[in-house]
C-alpha positions, 0 to 999 in steps of 0.5 A, a space after each residue: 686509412 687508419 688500417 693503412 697505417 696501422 699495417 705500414 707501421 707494423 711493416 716497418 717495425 717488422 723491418 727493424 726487427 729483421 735488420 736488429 737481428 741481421 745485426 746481432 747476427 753479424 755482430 756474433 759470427 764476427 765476435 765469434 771468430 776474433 774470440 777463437 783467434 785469441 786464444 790461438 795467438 794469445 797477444 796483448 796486441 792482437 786481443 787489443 786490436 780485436 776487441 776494438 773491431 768487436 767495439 767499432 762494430 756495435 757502433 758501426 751497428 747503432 749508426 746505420 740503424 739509426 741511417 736505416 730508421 731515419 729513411 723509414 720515418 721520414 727523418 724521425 728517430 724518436 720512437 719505442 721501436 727505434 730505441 728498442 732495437 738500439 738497447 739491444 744491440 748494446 746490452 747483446 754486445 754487453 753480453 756477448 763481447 765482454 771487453 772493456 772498449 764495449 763497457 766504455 760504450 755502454 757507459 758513456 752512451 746516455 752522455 751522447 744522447 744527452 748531449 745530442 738532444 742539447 745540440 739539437 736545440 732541446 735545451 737541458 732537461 730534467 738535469 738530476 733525473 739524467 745523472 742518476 740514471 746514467 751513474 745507475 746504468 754505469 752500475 749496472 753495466 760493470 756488473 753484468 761485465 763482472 758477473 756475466 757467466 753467474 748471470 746467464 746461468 740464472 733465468 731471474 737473474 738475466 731477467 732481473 737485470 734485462 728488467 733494470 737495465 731497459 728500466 735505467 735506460 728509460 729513464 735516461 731517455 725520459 729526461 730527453 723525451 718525456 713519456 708517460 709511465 704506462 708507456 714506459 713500462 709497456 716498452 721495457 716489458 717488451 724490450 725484455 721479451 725482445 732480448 727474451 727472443 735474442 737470447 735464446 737465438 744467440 744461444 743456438 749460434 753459440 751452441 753451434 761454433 762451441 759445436 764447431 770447435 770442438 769438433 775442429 779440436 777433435 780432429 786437428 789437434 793433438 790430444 796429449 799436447 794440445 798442438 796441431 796433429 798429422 791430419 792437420 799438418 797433411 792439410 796444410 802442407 798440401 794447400 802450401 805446396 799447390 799454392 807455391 807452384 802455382 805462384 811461387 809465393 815464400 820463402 817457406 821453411 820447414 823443421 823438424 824436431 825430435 826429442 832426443 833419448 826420448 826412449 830413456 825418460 820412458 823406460 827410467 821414469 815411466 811413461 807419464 814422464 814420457 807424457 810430461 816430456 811431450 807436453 812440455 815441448 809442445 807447449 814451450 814451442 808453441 808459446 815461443 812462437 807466439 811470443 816471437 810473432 813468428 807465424 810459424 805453425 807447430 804440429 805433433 807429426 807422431 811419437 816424439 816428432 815435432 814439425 814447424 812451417 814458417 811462412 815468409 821466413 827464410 831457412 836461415 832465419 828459421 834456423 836462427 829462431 829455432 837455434 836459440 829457442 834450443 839453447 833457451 830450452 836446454 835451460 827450461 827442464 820438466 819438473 816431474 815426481 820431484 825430478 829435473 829432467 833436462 830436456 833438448 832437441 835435434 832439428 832439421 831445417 830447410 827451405 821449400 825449392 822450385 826445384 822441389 818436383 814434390 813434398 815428399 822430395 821437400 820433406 824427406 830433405 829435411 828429415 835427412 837434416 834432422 838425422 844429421 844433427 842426429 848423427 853430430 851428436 843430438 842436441 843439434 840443428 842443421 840448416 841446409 845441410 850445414 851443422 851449426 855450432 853448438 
């Protein structure tokens, strides 16, 4: 019976362990994948609202473990394996997310639990010992949000602070739930080793999306501007084009840039200026786009050639935006060796038809926009054949 027991405890421990790493696992991959969005829109809404799914999944996370743990143990959630498993996802997400929203939880966590166990009809207990615990605990946490990338790059470090924060947390528990100190300090050393193992998992998925991206950087974007190149615009053009005929779905707009007398800052100032030219186009686009929340793409299509898509916008719309995004550059020059150059632009634009047999028929109509504008005197747009005023 006692051997019965012992193995059924321990498959139920293995099963919590399984389930805390499908957890981290997901947590990551999610995490992960918002952060990358970030730093391609760059919006203090999008960023808000993401780090805010990164915080509902920690506690969307704690809720069904502890749903999960209370199943396996017949409605009893108070053991080692269970709190455990519960620290862990906090501090993985303390490491791994780094956003406000997760310090908040991380913080006011032994404050639920506190009041939880008052709830329950336990009464206050050990009252000073919870306080202090929970205002170290806050110390703690903002420290590790503050100094992480100087704490994961410190093995004693990391460990010192693993140490202390399962220490801390302890003791918050402790004023709920007594325990002895053999105990404790059995769970806390195995609580580390734990995050010990989860550490060097997470290590690996990190290394594999940082992998990940740069390879996707290498071969979608533009070295020297930072922005999509051909290849990437190829790609998705093509998705664009089969989609549309097989649903018909847009508006979709395409422009093309081209800096104009770009041959002229090469030739007078070098072709560092030339460089400089580029990048600053491709960066003051980019950014306008993502400011405006347009959903436009940018792609460096070669040499001084720049091309837009705007999904769900109109030609004429598009040729609005990119109208006074010219106007707005005109007045934004390079700074180069003490030199201002100033630079424009002509664009073309036009929308993609049903009656468009193929892209090239798409892409060559606008290409022979931007030479209109070209043709009209440079520092032009024109927008389905029509030359806007300047």
């Amino acid at each position: 019976m006692f051997n019965l027991n012992f193995t059924i405890c321990h498959i139920k421990m293995l099963i919590v362990v399984l389930i805390t790493i499908g957890f981290i696992t997901l947590m990551t991959l999610l995490t992960y994948t918002l952060e990358q969005r970030i730093r391609n829109y760059q919006q203090p809404r999008f960023t808000f609202f993401a780090h805010l799914l990164e915080a509902a999944s920690v506690l969307i996370s704690m809720v069904l473990l502890r749903q999960i743990f209370t199943v396996l143990n017949s409605g009893d959630v108070i053991s080692w394996a269970y709190a455990t498993a519960q620290l862990t996802i906090l501090l993985f997400s303390l490491n791994t997310m780094r956003n406000l929203a997760v310090e908040v939880i991380n913080i006011l966590m032994p404050i639920f639990i506190y009041g939880q166990s008052i709830w329950m009809g336990q009464g206050p207990h050990h009252l000073p010992v919870f306080i202090t615990m929970t205002i170290i605990l806050g110390v703690i946490v903002i420290y590790i949000a503050r100094n992480y990338k100087q704490i994961v790059n410190s093995q004693w470090q990391y460990l010192s602070l693993q140490v202390l924060y399962a220490g801390t947390w302890w003791g918050v528990i402790w004023s709920v739930h007594r325990f002895n100190l053999i105990y404790t300090i059995n769970v806390v050393l195995i609580f580390v080793a734990y995050m010990w193992l989860v550490r060097l998992a997470v290590q690996r998925i990190q290394k594999f999306f940082t992998e990940a991206l740069t390879f996707d950087q290498q071969v979608n974007y533009d070295e020297l501007t930072g922005v999509r190149n051909r290849a990437s615009f190829d790609a998705t053009t093509q998705q664009i084009f089969k989609a549309y005929q097989e649903r018909h779905t847009g508006p979709i707009t395409m422009a093309m840039l081209d800096i104009d007398h770009f041959k002229h800052f090469n030739d007078q100032y070098g072709h560092l200026a030339g460089d400089a030219v580029l990048r600053h186009v491709a960066h003051f686009f980019e950014l306008e786009l993502k400011r405006r929340s347009t959903h436009g793409q940018l792609f460096r299509y070669g040499g001084e050639e720049f091309i837009f898509i705007f999904r769900g916008t109109t030609a004429t719309s598009a040729g609005q935006l990119l109208k006074a995004l010219q106007d707005d550059l005109r007045q934004s020059p390079v700074i180069f060796n003490d030199q201002t150059l100033t630079v424009t632009v002509s664009i073309g634009v036009s929308a993609l038809k049903t009656s468009d047999d193929s892209f090239t028929e798409w892409f060559v109509r606008v290409d022979d926009y931007l030479y209109q504008s070209k043709q009209g005197g440079r520092d032009r747009i024109t927008v389905e054949s029509k030359l806007l005023p300047r």
